[in-house]
C-alpha positions in Angstrom: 112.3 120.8 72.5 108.9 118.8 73.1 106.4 121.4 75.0 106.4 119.3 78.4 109.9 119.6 78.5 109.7 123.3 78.1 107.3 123.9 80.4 108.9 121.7 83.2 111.8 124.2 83.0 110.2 127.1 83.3 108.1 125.8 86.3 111.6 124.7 87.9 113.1 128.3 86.4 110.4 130.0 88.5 110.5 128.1 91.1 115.0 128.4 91.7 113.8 132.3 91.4 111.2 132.5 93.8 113.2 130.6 96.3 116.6 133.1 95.4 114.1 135.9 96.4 112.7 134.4 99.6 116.2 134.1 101.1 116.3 138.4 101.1 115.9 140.3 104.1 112.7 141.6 105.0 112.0 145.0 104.1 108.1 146.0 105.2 105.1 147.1 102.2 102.1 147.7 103.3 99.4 146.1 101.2 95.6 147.1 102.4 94.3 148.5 105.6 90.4 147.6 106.4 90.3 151.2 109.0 92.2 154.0 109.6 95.9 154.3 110.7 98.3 156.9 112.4 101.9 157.7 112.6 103.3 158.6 115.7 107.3 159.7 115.8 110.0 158.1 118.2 113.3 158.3 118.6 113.7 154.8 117.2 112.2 155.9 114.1 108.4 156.5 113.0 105.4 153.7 114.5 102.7 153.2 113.0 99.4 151.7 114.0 96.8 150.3 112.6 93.3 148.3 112.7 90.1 146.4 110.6 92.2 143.9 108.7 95.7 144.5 107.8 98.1 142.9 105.0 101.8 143.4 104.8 104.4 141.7 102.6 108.2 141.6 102.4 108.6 143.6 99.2 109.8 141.0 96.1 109.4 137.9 98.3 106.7 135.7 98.9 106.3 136.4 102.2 102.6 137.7 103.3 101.4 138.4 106.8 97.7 139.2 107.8 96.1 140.0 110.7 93.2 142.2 112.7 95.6 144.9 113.6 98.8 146.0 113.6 101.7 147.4 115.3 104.7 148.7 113.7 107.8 150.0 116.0 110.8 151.8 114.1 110.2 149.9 111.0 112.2 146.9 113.0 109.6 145.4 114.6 105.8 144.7 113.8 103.4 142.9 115.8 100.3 141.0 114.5 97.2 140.8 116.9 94.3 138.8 116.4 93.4 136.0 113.5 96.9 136.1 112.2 98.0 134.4 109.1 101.8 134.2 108.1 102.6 132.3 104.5 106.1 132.0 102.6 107.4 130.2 99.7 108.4 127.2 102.8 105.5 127.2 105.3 101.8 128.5 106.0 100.8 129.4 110.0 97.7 130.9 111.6 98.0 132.2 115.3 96.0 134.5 117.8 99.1 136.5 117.8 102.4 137.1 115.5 105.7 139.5 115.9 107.7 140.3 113.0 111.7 141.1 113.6 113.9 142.2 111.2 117.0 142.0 113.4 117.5 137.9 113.1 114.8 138.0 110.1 112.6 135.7 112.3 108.8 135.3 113.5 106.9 134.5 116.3 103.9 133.1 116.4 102.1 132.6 120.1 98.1 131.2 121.3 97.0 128.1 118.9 99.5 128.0 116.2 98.8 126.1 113.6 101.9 124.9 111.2 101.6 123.9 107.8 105.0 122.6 106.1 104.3 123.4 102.2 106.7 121.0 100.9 106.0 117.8 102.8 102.4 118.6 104.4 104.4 118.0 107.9 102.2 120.0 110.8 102.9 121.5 114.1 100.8 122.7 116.4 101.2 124.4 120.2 101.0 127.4 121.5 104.5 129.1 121.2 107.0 129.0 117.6 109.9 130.9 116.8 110.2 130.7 112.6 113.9 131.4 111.5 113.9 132.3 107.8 116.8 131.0 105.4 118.1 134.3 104.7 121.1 135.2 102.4 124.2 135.7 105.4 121.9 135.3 108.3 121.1 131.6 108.2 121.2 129.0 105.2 118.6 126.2 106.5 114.8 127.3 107.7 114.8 126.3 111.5 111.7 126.2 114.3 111.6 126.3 117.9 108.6 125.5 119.4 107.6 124.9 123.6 104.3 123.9 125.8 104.4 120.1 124.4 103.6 120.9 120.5 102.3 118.1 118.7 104.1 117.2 115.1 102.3 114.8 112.3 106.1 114.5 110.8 105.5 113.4 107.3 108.7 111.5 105.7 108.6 112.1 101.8 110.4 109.4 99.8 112.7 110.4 96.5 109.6 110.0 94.5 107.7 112.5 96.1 105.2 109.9 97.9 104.0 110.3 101.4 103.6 108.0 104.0 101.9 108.1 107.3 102.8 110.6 109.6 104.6 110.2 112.7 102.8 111.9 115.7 105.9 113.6 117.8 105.0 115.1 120.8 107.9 116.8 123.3 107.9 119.6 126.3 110.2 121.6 123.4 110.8 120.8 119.4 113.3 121.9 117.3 113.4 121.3 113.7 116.2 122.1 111.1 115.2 122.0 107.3 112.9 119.4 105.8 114.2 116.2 107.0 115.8 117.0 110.8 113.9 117.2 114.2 115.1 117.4 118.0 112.6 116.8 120.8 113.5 117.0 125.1 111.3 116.1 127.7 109.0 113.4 128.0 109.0 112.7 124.3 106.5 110.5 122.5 106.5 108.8 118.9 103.1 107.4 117.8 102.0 105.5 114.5 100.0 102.9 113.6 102.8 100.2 113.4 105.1 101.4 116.3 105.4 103.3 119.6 108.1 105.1 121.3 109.4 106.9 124.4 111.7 108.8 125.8 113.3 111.9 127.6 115.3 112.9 124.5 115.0 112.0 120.4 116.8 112.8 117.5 115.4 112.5 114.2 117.0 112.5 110.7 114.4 111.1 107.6 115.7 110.6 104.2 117.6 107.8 102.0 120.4 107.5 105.3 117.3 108.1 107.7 118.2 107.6 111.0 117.3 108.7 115.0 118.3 108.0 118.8 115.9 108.1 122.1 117.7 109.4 125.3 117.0 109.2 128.8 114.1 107.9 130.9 114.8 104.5 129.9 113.3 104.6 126.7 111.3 102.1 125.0 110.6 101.4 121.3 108.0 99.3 120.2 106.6 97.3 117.0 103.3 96.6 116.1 102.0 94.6 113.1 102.2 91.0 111.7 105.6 90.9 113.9 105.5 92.8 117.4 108.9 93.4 119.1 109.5 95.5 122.4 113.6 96.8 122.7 114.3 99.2 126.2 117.5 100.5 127.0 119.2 103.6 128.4 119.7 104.5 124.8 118.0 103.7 121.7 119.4 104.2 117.9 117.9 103.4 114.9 117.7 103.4 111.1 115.2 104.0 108.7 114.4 103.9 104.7 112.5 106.8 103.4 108.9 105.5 104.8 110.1 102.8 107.5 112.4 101.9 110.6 115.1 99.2 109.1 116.7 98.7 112.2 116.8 99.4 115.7 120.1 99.0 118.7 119.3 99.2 122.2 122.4 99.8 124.0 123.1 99.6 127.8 120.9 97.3 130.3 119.5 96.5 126.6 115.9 94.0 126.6 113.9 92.9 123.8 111.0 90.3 123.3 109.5 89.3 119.6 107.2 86.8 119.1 109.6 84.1 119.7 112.2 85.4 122.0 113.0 87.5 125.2 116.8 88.7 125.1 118.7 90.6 127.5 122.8 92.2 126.8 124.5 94.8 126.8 123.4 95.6 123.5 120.7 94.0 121.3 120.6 95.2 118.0 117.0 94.0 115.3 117.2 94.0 111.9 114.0 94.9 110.4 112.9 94.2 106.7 108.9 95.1 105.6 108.7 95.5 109.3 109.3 91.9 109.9 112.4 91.3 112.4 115.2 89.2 110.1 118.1 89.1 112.1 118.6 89.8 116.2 121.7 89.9 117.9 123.3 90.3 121.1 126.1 91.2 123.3 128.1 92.3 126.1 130.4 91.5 128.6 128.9 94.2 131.9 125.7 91.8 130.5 126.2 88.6 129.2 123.4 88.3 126.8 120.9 85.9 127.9 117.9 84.3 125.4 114.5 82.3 125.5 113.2 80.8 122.7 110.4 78.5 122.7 111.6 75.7 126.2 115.2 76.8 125.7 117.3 78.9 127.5 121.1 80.0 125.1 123.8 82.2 126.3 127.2 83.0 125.4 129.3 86.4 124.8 127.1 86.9 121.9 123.9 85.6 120.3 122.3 85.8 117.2 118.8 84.7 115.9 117.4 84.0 112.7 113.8 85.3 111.6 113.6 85.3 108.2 109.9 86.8 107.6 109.4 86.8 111.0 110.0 83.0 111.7 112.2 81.7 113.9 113.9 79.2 112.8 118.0 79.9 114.3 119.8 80.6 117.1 123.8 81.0 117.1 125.4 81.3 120.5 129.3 82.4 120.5 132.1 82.0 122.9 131.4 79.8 126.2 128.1 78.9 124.5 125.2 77.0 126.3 122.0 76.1 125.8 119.5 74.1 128.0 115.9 73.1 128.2 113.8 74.8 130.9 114.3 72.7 134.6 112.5 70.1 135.3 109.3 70.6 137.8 110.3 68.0 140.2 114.0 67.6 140.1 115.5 71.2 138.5 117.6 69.7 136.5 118.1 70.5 132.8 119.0 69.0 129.7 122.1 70.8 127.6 124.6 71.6 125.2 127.6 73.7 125.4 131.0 74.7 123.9 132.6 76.8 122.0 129.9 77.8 119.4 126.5 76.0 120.1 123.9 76.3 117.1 120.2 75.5 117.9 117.6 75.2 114.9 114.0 75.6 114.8 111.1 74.1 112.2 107.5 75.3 112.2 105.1 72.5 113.1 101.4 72.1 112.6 99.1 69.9 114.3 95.5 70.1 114.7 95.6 73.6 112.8 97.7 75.3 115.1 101.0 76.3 114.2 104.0 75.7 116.5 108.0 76.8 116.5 110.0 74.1 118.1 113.4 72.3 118.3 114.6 70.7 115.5 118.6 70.1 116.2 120.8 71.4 119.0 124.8 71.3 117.9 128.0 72.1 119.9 130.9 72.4 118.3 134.8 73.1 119.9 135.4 71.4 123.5 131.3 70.3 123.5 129.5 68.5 126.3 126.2 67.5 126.4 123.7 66.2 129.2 120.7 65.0 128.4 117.9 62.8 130.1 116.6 59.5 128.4 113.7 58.1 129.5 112.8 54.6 129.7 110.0 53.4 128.1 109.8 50.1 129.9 107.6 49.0 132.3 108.8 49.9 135.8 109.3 47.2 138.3 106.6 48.8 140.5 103.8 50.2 138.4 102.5 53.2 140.7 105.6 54.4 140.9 106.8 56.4 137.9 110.6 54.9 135.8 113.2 57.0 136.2 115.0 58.4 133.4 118.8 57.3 132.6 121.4 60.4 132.7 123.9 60.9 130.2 126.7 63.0 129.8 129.0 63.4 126.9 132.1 65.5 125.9 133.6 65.0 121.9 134.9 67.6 119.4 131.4 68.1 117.7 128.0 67.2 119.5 124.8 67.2 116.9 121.3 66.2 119.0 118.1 65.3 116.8 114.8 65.8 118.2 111.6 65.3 118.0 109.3 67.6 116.6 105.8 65.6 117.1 104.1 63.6 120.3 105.9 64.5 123.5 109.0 65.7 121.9 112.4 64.6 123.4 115.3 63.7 121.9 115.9 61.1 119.0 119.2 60.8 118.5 122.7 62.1 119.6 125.5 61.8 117.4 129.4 62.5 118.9 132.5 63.5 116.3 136.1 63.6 117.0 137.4 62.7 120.4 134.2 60.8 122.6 133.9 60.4 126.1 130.9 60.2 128.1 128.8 58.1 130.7 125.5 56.7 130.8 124.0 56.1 134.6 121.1 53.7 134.3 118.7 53.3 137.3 118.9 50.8 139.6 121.8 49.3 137.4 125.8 48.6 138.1 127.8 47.6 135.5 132.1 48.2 134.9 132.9 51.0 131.8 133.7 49.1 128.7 136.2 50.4 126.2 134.3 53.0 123.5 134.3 51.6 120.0 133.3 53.0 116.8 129.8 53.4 116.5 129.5 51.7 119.8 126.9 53.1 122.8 128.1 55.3 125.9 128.7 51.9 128.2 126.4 52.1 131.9 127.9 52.9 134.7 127.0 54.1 138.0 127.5 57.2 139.7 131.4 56.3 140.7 132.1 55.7 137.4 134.9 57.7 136.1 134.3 58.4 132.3 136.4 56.3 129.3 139.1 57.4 127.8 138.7 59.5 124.9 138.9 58.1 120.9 139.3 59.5 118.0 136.7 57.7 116.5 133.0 59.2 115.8 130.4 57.6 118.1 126.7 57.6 117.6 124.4 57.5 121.0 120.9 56.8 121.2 118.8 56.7 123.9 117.1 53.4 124.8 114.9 51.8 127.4 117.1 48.8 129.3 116.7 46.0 128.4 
């Protein structure tokens, strides 16, 4: 057996041992005594006082407890007053004041406590914590209670023994279980560098399966980094690797905004990857999930959006799906898609050296209708005035709108598959509906124009100044 070897077995030999013998009860050995002390007989037993620096132990444990003086009732109870400094094999804590009792096998610490988790470097400080020991048939987990708003720098600690930054937990009360479980009520705050959070209530489970809820007072989670995101609802849930939050669920009267989009539902659930959002979606009947991305407004019973590396560049809508342009500043009106599943893709632009997200291709697909205003690029009869666009409106199987990406934008071509009918209202023009033909244009009409019969033929419509 190489030496390492053997020596990594004895430290983990010592170490199973020492932890065996921390989980025994507590049974009092007085170590040193800087001044005199005195006995004094109860009925509960003998107490015993004492002052100038005082050390006591738990005899074959690791436990050591040290203070200014010290006050010792029945051998069940011993108080610690002034400068007191409690250390076990788990955590190290320094207090103005510290009780001792056997009955539970716990300790309280009260005035500036300071906590030190040994294992994960974790800290805790306030001015009130109860310390429950894991103690053979008393309890088999290490717990802490602590009130007055403590303040936790909660250190997650991956399988490899690495630490990453601390989240800063503050709460009116704290409870933690173990290494890897906290609780926290009223007016709860989480802090780091890349994200925010608040809440009345939070739950907090680190680890491989990590994973945490915020509760009450409307609670709020926000990202910070290369890609910010803001989520609210009346409840919050997420999960989380070893170091970082992986996703995130806002459920009931749920909101979030990205970089790119501002979602409302029921529910609105983010995927996160290297704190990036990848994948966003929503839903909701009490809600019907409403998004804006970029000019566009998309709804349906659910949505989903594409962000791979934090660009936009999809949005799904499901299920009496629709999605429009903002409306127009003089008239209101909008130009959209809808059916069954409408699809809307994005492509990152740059001009001038700036970078911009916009439209690429709207599709509709099952029952789809489209409206959609051309404009005419003519000259207008009377020059001050300015030409009026042409309106069209389209129903087919499968709608698929190109559009343009440079200059003013607007749309470059619409192409209609499956069963076609639509109408195209000219300005200022009257003209009968002609039959629809294969590859043939929308015909004019005017506003009493019923629309054609529908074909089966695959019809390709694009918009056009009059001639």
């Amino acid at each position: 057996m190489s030496r390492t070897l053997a020596t990594s077995l004895l430290v983990f030999a010592a170490v199973a041992e020492l932890s065996a013998q921390d989980t025994r009860k507590c049974r009092f050995r007085l170590q040193s005594v800087g001044d005199s002390g005195r006995q004094a007989p109860s009925t509960d037993g003998t107490n015993y006082f004492a002052g100038g620096g005082v050390h006591i132990t738990c005899e074959n444990t690791s436990i050591s407890m040290k203070s200014d003086s010290v006050a010792a009732y029945g051998g069940r109870i011993v108080q610690f007053i002034g400068n007191v400094h409690y250390r076990d094999s788990t955590v190290a804590m320094d207090a103005d004041n510290g009780t001792y009792y056997k009955d539970g096998e716990r300790w309280e610490a009260r005035g500036k406590v300071h906590t030190v988790n040994l294992a994960t470097g974790s800290t805790m400080d306030g001015p009130s914590l109860d310390y429950f020991r894991a103690v053979k048939g008393v309890r088999d987990t290490v717990e802490i209670y602590a009130i007055g708003r403590p303040m936790i720098h909660y250190i997650p600690k991956d399988s490899t023994g690495g630490k990453a930054e601390p989240y800063v937990i503050v709460g009116d009360r704290v409870r933690e279980k173990g290494e890897d479980q906290v609780w926290a009520g009223g007016k709860v705050t989480v802090d780091r560098s890349d994200l925010t959070a608040r809440g009345d209530s939070l739950s907090l489970r680190t680890g491989r399966d990590g994973r945490g809820a915020l509760i009450g007072g409307e609670p709020t989670l926000r990202g910070f980094g290369n890609d910010t995101f803001d989520l609210q609802g009346l409840r919050i849930d997420f999960t989380m690797d070893e170091r970082d939050l992986t996703g995130i669920t806002a459920i009931d009267s749920a909101h979030a905004v990205t970089r790119d989009v501002d979602l409302t539902g029921d529910t609105v659930s983010i995927a996160l990857k290297e704190k990036k959002a990848e994948l966003t979606r929503a839903w909701g009947r009490v809600r019907r999930p409403v998004g804006l991305a970029g000019d566009y407004e998309l709804r349906g019973d659910s949505l989903a959006i594409d962000t791979p590396g934090g660009a936009l560049k999809e949005v799904r809508a499901f299920f009496s799906a629709w999605a429009g342009t903002k409306p127009d500043s003089a008239s209101g009106e909008r130009d959209w898609v809808a059916g069954d599943t409408v699809i809307v893709r994005f492509v990152e632009t740059d001009s001038a050296g700036k970078k911009q997200t916009k439209v690429q291709q709207l599709e509709a697909m099952d029952s789809a209708r489209s409206f959609y205003r051309a404009a005419d690029k003519g000259k207008a009869e009377d020059p001050t005035k300015k030409a009026q666009p042409s309106l069209n409106y389209a129903r087919a199987d499968r709608i698929v709108l190109r559009m343009a990406t440079s200059g003013e934008g607007g749309m470059e071509r619409a192409d209609l598959f499956g069963h076609v009918d639509g109408i195209q209202l000219e300005p200022g023009k009257a003209t009968a509906p002609t039959s629809n033909t294969r590859g043939g244009a929308v015909p004019n009409a005017t506003l009493d124009v019923t629309p054609v019969a529908p074909t089966s033929a695959d019809s390709t419509v694009a918009p056009k100044p009059s001639p």
